[in-house]
N, C-alpha and C positions, 0 to 999 in steps of 0.2 A: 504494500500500500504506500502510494506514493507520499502520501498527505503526512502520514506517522511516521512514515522515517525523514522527512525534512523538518516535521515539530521535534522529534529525537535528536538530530541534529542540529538543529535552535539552543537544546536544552542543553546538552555537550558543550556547547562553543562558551553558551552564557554562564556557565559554572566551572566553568576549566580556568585557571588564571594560561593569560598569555605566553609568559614566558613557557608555558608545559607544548604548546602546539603550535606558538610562532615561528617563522624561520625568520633566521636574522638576515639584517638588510633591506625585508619586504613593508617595513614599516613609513618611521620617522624617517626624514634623511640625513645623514651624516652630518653632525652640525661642528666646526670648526673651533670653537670656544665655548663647550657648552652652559657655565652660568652668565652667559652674555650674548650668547650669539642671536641673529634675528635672519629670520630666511623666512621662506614662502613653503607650505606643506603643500604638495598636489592630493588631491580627495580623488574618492570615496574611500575613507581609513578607518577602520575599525580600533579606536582604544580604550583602554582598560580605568578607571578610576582607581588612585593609588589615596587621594588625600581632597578634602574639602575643607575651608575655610572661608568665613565672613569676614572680610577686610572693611567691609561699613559699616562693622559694628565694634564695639570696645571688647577689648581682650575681656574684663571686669564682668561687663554683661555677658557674655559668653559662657564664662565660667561659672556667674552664678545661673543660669539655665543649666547648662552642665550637673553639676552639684547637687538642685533640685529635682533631679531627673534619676540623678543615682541615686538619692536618698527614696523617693521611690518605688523605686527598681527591690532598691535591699529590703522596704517595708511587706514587697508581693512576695521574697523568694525567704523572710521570716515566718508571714501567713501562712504558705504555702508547707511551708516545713512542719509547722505546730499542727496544722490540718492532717499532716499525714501521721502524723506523730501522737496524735490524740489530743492534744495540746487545745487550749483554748484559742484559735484564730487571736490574732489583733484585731480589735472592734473598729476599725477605719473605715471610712466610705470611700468606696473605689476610687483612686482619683487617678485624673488624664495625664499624662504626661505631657509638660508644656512645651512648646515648640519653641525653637530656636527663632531670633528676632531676624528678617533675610534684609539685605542690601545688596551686596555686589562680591558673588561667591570669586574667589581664586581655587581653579581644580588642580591638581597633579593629575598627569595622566601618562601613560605608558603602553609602548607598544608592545611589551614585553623583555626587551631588552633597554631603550634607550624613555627618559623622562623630560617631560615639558612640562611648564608651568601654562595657565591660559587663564585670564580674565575674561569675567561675562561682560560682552555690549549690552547686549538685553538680555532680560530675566529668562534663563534657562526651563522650559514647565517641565516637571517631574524629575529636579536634582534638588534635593534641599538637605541641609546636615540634619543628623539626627532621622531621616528617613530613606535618606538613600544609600544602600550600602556599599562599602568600598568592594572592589572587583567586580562591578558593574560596568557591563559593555556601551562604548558610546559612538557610535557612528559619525564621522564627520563626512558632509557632501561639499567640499570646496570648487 
C-alpha cells in the first residue's frame, strides 16, 4: 500500500535525528568562517531544530515562566506518585501550564552535521518554546 509506506516513511524521517540518515555535504553549504560567515542557502532543505530562544523577551521573564512550569510539572509527577502509592493525592486544582511570552524567536538549526543560527522576519505558526520540541523537522523553500 502505497499510502502506508510513505506515512511510515514520514514517521522514520520525523523521529530519526539527522545526523543518523544524513549524508554529508547534501545539506548546508560549506561556510568559510562559520560564527561569522553570511552566504545565500539554495532550498528546498530539510532541517532539524537543535535550540529555541526568545530574544524579545528578558532572560528574567523567561526564567521565571520556566521555573513556574517546573514547579508544576514536579507538583503532577508528586500527585501522581502518592496516587499510585496509596498516598493521599495533593489537593490542587489542575492547573495549565503557562506559556512562554513570544516576540522574535532565534532557532539553531542543523543539517545534521553543520549549524546555523536564523532569526524570524515574521512570526513562524506552529514553532513556539515550551511547545515545540527540539529535533523537529523544518522545511525551508528558498
Amino acid at each position: 500500500d502505497y499510502d502506508h509506506i510513505v506515512h511510515s516513511l514520514h514517521e522514520s524521517v520525523h523521529n530519526t535525528p539527522l545526523h543518523e540518515i544524513a549524508v554529508a555535504g547534501t545539506g548546508l553549504p560549506p561556510l568559510a568562517n562559520p560564527p561569522t560567515a553570511h552566504g545565500n542557502i539554495e532550498g528546498p532543505l530539510v532541517l532539524e531544530l537543535v535550540h529555541i530562544v526568545d530574544i524579545g523577551v528578558s532572560a528574567f521573564d523567561l526564567e521565571e515562566v520556566r521555573q513556574e512550569r517546573a514547579h508544576i510539572r514536579h507538583q503532577r509527577r508528586v500527585s501522581r506518585v502518592r496516587s499510585a502509592t496509596g498516598e493521599q493525592p495533593l489537593q490542587e486544582r489542575e492547573q495549565v501550564l503557562p506559556e512562554y511570552p513570544r516576540e522574535r524567536l532565534k532557532l539553531v538549526l542543523t543539517d545534521g552535521f553543520a549549524e546555523l543560527e536564523a532569526i524570524e522576519c515574521r512570526r513562524l505558526p506552529g514553532i513556539a518554546m515550551g511547545k515545540t520540541p527540539m529535533g523537529t523537522k523544518v522545511r525551508l523553500i528558498i
